[in-house]
C-alpha positions, 0 to 999 in steps of 0.5 A: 506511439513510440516504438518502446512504449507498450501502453499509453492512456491519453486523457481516458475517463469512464463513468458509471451510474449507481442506479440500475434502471437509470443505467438501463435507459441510460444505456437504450438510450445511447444505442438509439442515438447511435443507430441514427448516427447521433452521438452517444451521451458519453462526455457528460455526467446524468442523474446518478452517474459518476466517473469512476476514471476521470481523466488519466493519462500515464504511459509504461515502457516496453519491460517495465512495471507499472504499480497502481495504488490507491483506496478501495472505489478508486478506479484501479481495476477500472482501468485494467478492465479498459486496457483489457477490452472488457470496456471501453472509455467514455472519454480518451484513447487507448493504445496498448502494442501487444498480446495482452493476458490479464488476471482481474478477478477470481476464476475469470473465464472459467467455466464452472462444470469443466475440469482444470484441465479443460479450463486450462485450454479454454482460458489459454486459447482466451489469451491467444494460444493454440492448442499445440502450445498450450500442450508444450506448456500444460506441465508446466503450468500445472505444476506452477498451480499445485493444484494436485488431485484436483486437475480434472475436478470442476473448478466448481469445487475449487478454493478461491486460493487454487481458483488463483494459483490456475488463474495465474499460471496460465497467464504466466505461461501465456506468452504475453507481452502485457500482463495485467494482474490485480489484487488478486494475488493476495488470495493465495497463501505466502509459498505461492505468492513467494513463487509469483514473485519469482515468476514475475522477476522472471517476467522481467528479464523476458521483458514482460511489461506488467500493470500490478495492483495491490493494497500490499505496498511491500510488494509493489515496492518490491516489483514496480519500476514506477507507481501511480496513486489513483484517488476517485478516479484521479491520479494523485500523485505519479513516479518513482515507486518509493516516492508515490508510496510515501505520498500514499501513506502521508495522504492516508495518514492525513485523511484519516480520522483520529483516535486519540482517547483525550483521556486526562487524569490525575491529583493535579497538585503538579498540573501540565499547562502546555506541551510543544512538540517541536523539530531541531530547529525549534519549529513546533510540528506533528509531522516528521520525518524518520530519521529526524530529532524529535523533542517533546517540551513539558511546562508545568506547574507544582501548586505547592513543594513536591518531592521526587516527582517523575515524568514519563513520555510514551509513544504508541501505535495508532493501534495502540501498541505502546512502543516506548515509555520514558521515563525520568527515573528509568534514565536514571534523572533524579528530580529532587523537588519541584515548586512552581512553575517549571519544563522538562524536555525530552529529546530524540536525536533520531526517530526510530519509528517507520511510516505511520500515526502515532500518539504521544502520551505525557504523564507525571506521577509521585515518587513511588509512580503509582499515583499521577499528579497529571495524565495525559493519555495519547493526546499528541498525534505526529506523524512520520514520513520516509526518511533515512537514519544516520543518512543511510539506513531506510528500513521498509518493514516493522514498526522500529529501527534498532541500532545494529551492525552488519559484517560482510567482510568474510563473504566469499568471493570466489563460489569454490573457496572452502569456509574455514 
């Protein structure tokens, strides 16, 4: 193992069974095989087993931050359990350099009738500190945690928010080279996960290496140097965080089934026969990229003269939140009359919309836009991949992009300067 690796999965792979009688004789079983120096039936699958882990092998440096994203069952705490010892792998090697701390569930190795306080020593001697340095850090481990009045009542009677804020100051403060912390975080409120942040930007400086898992993927964004995206025990997709991030939402958005209502309605004296939603270079498409031009084509036709009619395009959420909502006479198009067979285009030179499903909605009303001579309601599914605006902008958080200016010219440079 090189020296500035701290951990190393080789080809590992677990198995669990979903029926608890069979896991019993199952795990019998084994352990009689073993005592007659037979080989356990690790390498293979029996009635109502599964890998939960099939076959994973990553690496993660010495100070990096390694991410792992991915659905709920997917086999991400799976694996903090086998890089903790709590198990082994049926399968594979792992090979882990250093004094490992881990937060993984809720009040993991706490004992319920004994005070934070006792807790405190208890779980910290669980993660290899002695009693003298667990009382050169004890202050400060229990003013990271905040838990107030609270340090010498049984942790029996604690939230699961200050069951966390304990958990992950003892690890914090625990020395470790390795810390392992699991969605765990995402229990205690925004103050305290703001000071976990800072806690592990901390951790970095120190050279701390870190495995974080989390379904908020701002801050594994935010946190990890690389990601993995585990799916059914496989990891999907490995490497740069931004890039795996982007993998994970289009896989979620394309699994994902739809909502669209299919909902049609109208006179129909003006009735839509074909849209086409296509890219710059006029190739028909549902999935774009941020950034991109985007260009909806309407075709109709008018079963007889009608004046002034208005055409509306709209853009809504997956959750149906309406973001945009066209119109010709809003844009100031007057269309004076139709008859016939006839298309409209309506352009976007640049999508404003961040990651996600969207619906589109096409409609064309009567002159007053109260009465629709054809309505279709969210029958149009796109979807939008990363991409940058203007070839630099890449915003990470909200649902639109709203043209804007920054001015930094007037910061200071010199940290003495007066502001006039």
């Amino acid at each position: 193992m090189d020296n500035d690796v701290a951990i190393t999965l080789e080809h590992v792979s677990k198995k669990y069974c979903k029926n608890i009688k069979d896991s019993m004789v199952y795990g019998m079983t084994d352990i009689g095989r073993n005592l007659v120096g037979l080989k356990s039936c690790s390498d293979q699958l029996r009635k109502n087993e599964f890998w939960a882990v099939n076959d994973v092998s990553f690496e993660v440096n010495r100070g990096e931050t390694l991410g792992i994203i991915g659905p709920n069952g997917s086999g991400k705490t799976t694996i903090l359990k086998m890089l903790n010892g709590i198990f082994w792998p049926d399968k594979g090697k792992i090979t882990v350099a250093g004094k490992v701390g881990a937060l993984i569930a809720v009040g993991a190795g706490f004992h319920p009738q004994l005070s934070g306080r006792e807790n405190i020593y208890i779980n910290g001697a669980i993660l290899g500190m002695n009693k003298k340095e667990i009382d050169k850090k004890f202050d400060a481990i229990v003013d990271f945690a905040d838990i107030g009045d609270f340090l010498d009542a049984p942790v029996k009677h604690y939230s699961s928010g200050m069951y966390v804020r304990l958990g992950f100051a003892i690890a914090a403060y625990s020395d470790s080279d390795i810390l392992l912390i699991d969605e765990i975080l995402s229990v205690g409120d925004i103050a305290f996960q703001a000071k976990c942040t800072k806690k592990m930007k901390e951790l970095d400086k120190k050279g701390v290496t870190k495995i974080f898992i989390s379904h908020n993927l701002n801050s594994v964004q935010l946190l990890c140097d690389k990601t993995i995206y585990i799916k059914n025990g496989v990891v999907k997709y490995a490497g740069n965080t931004v890039d795996v991030i982007n993998d994970f939402k289009k896989d979620s958005l394309l699994n994902k089934a739809g909502n669209a209502n299919d909902v049609r309605y109208g006179t129909k004296e003006i009735e839509i026969t074909k849209v086409e939603i296509f890219d710059q270079d006029n190739v028909n498409k549902s999935v774009f990229k941020r950034g991109q031009p985007f260009r909806v084509k309407v075709i109709f036709n008018a079963k007889e003269q009608i004046k002034k009619p208005e055409f509306s395009i709209s853009i809504f959420t997956s959750d149906g939140v309406e973001l945009s909502n066209a119109t010709t006479r809003d844009h100031s198009i007057q269309i004076n009359e139709v008859n016939g067979i006839g298309e409209i285009v309506y352009s976007i030179k640049s999508l404003p919309f961040n990651i996600g499903k969207y619906w589109v909605t096409i409609g064309c009303w009567d002159e007053t836009g109260l009465i629709a001579y054809d309505h279709l309601d969210k029958m149009y599914e796109i979807i939008i991949e990363n991409g940058m605006i203007d070839g630099c902008i890449g915003e990470r958080f909200g649902l639109v992009h709203i043209p804007a200016q920054w001015d930094v010219t007037k910061i200071l440079s010199r940290p003495n300067e007066s502001r006039i």
